[in-house]
C-alpha positions as a printed NumPy array, in Angstrom:
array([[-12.64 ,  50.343, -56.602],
       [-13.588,  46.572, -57.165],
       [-16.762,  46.32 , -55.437],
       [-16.129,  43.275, -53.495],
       [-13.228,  45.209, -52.329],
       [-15.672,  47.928, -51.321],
       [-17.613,  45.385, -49.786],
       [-14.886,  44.8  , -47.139],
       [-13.669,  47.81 , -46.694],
       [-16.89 ,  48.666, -45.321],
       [-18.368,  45.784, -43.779],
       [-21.377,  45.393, -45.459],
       [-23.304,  42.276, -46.992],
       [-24.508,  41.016, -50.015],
       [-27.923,  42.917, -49.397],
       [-26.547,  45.828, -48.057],
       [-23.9  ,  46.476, -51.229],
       [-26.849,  45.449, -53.483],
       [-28.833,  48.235, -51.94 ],
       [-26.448,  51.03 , -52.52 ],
       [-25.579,  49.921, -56.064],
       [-29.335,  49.824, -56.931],
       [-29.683,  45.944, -57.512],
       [-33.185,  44.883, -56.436],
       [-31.731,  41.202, -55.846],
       [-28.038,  40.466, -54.611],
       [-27.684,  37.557, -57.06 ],
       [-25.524,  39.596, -59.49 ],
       [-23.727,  41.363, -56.512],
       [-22.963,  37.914, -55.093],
       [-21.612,  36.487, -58.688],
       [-19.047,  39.113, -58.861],
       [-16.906,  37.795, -55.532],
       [-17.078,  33.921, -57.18 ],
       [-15.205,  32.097, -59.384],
       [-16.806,  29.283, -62.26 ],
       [-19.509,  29.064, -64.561],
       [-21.939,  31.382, -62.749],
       [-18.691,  34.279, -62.466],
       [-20.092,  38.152, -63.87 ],
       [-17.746,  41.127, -63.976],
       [-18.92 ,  44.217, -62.744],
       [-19.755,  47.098, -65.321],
       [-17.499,  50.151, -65.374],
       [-20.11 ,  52.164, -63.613],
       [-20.272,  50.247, -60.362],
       [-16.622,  50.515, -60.233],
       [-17.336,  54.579, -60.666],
       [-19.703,  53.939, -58.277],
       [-18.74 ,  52.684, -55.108],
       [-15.433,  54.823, -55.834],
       [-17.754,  57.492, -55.247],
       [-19.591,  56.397, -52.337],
       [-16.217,  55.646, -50.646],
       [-14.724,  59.378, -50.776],
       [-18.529,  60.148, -49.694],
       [-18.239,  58.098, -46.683],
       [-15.268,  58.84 , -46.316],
       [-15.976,  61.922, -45.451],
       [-19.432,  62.113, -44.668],
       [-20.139,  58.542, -42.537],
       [-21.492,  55.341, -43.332],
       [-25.136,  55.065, -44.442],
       [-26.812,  52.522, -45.794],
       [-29.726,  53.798, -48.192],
       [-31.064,  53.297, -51.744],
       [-29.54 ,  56.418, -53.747],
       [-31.512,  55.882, -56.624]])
């Protein structure tokens, strides 16, 4: 799952995503949802990643913590 797409599937913002990734800032989170020059694509482990968190709170509820 495309984290953006994560992103609003499950309401959350720029901090919040960057939180549960493990980003200390949300500058890369927020340059993966734009387009241009300043454009990064997310590494195959955030896709595993919020794949994972999404059966998890799928199951389990919504909550929005560092898992690192």
């Amino acid at each position: 799952m495309h984290p953006i797409e994560f992103k609003k599937k499950w309401q959350l913002t720029y901090d919040e995503l960057s939180l549960v990734l493990g980003y200390e800032g949300d500058y890369t989170v927020r340059s993966w949802g734009t387009n241009g020059r300043h454009k990064r694509n997310p590494q195959n482990v955030v896709y595993v990643a919020c794949r994972l968190l999404d059966e998890k709170w799928s199951t389990q509820g919504k909550q929005v913590n560092s898992y690192l």
